[in-house]
N, C-alpha and C positions, 0 to 999 in steps of 0.2 A: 763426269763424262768428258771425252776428248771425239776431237776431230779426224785425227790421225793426218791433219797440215800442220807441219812444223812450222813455229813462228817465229824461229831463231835458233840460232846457235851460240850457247854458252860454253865457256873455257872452265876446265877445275882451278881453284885459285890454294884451295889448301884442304887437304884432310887430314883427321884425328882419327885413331886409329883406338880403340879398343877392347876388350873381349869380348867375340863374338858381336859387337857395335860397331858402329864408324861414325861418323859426323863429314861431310864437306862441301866447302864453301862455292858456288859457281858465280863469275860474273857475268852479270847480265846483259842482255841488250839495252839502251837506254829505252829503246821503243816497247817493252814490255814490262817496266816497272810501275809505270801509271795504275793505283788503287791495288798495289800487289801489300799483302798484308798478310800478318799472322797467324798459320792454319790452312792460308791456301794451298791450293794443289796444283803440283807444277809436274808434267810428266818431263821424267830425265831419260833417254834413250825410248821412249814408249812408258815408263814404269812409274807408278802415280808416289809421288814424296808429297809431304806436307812442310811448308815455310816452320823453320823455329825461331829465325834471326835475321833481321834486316840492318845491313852496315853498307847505307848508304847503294852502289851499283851491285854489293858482294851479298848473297843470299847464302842463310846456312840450311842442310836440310839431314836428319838423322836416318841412319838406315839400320834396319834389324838384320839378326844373322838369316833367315829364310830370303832376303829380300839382293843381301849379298850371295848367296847360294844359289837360287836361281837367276840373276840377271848377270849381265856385263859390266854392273855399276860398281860391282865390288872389284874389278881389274882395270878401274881408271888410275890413272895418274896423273900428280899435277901438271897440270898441260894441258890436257889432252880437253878435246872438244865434242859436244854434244848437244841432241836435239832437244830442244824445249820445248812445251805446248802449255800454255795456262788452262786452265779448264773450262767448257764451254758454258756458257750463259745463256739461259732462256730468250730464246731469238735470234740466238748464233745463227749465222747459214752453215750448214754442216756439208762444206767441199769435198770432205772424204768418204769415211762411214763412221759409224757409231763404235766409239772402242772407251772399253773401263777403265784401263791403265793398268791392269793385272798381267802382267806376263806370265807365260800359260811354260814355257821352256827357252834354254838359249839352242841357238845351231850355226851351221858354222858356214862358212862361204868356202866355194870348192871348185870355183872358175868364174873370172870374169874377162866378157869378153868387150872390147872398146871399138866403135866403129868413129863415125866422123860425128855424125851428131844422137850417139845414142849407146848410150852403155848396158849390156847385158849382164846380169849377176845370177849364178846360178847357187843354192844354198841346201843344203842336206841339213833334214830334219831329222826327230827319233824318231821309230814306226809308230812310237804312240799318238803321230800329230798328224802320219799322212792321210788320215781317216777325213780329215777336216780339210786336205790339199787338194782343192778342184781346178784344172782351166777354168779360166775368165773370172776365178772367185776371188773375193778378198780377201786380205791377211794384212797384221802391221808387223811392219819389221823394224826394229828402232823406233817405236812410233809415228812413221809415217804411214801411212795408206795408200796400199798398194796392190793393184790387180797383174794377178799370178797369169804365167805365160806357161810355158809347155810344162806339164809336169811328167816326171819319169823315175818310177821309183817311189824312192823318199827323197829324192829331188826335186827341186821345179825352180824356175830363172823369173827374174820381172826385171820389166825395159824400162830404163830411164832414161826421160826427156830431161836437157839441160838444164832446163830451171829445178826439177827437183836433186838435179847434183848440184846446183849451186846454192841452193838454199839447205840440203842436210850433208848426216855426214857420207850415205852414200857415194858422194864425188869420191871417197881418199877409202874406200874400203876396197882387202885387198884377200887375195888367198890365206885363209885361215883365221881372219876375224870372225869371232863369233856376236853374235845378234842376238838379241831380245824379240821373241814372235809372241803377239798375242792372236790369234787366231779368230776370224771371224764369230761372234757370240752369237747371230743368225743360224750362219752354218753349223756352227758345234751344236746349238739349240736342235734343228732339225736332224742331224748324223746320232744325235745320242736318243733322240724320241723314236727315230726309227731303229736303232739297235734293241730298246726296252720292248718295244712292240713285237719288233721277230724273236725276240727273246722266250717272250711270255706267248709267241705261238709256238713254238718249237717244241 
């Protein structure tokens, strides 16, 4: 289980590439290595990896072809930087909400607007998610946790305060990055119990 507060951000340091597989390496924060070990679970963008290799600050982590297919993790490059979350421990304080680390689809950002202390991002989903899309509800986007602002459509925007640009990668996200959303497990819980119910009255 995750929190959906990102604890850092790691850079890609190398990936291996092969069918249908990938393998690659991120370096860590030095602040989140403490008891990190073999088999744990480390969400990359929101998406839950398991550790297979520890070299010293550089962590390996394998990804399958579904895992490439539905997330943003298969269109990194070395370089490039992402949200990390280790996963929560009995006693955690849970600052955000409760999230699995299953990304549910990707979707794309489709305007962002910057004011002086507050950046606005608006993101289009598939119609298969806006069922789950409420004002004031939660949703993780990259792994953070975040409360939805107007929705419109299969649109809807969430407002970031500074610290949460400066702490993920929302700060540098731009027209046409696409994102990882896992969808609040609450809300889908109750949207699909009420579907089955007017179903079977119908």
């Amino acid at each position: 289980m995750f929190t959906g507060i990102v604890q850092g951000i790691g850079h890609i340091a190398k990936i291996e590439k092969q069918k249908d597989f990938q393998s690659h390496a991120v370096v860590f924060p030095s602040d989140m290595l403490e008891g990190l070990a073999l088999g744990a679970s480390v969400a990359h963008n929101g998406c839950c990896l398991t550790v297979t290799r520890i070299d010293q600050d550089i962590i390996w982590f394998d990804l399958m072809q579904a895992t490439l297919a539905l997330t943003n993790l298969g269109e990194l490059v070395v370089g490039e930087k992402i949200n990390l979350e280790r996963a929560a421990k009995f006693g955690d304080e849970i600052g955000g909400h409760s999230m699995s680390g299953h990304i549910m689809t990707m979707a794309q950002v489709v305007d962002v607007i910057d004011t002086e202390n507050n950046r606005q991002v608006w993101i289009e989903v598939p119609a298969s998610v806006t069922k789950y899309v409420f004002d004031k509800g939660y949703i993780g986007i990259d792994g953070i946790s975040l409360t939805i602002g107007d929705v419109c459509d299969n649109r809807f925007c969430v407002n970031l305060i500074p610290e949460t640009l400066n702490r993920t990668n929302m700060g540098w996200r731009k027209v046409g990055d696409k994102v990882n959303i896992e969808v609040d497990p609450q809300t889908q819980a109750v949207v699909d119990t009420v579907e089955r119910v007017m179903a079977a009255r119908g």
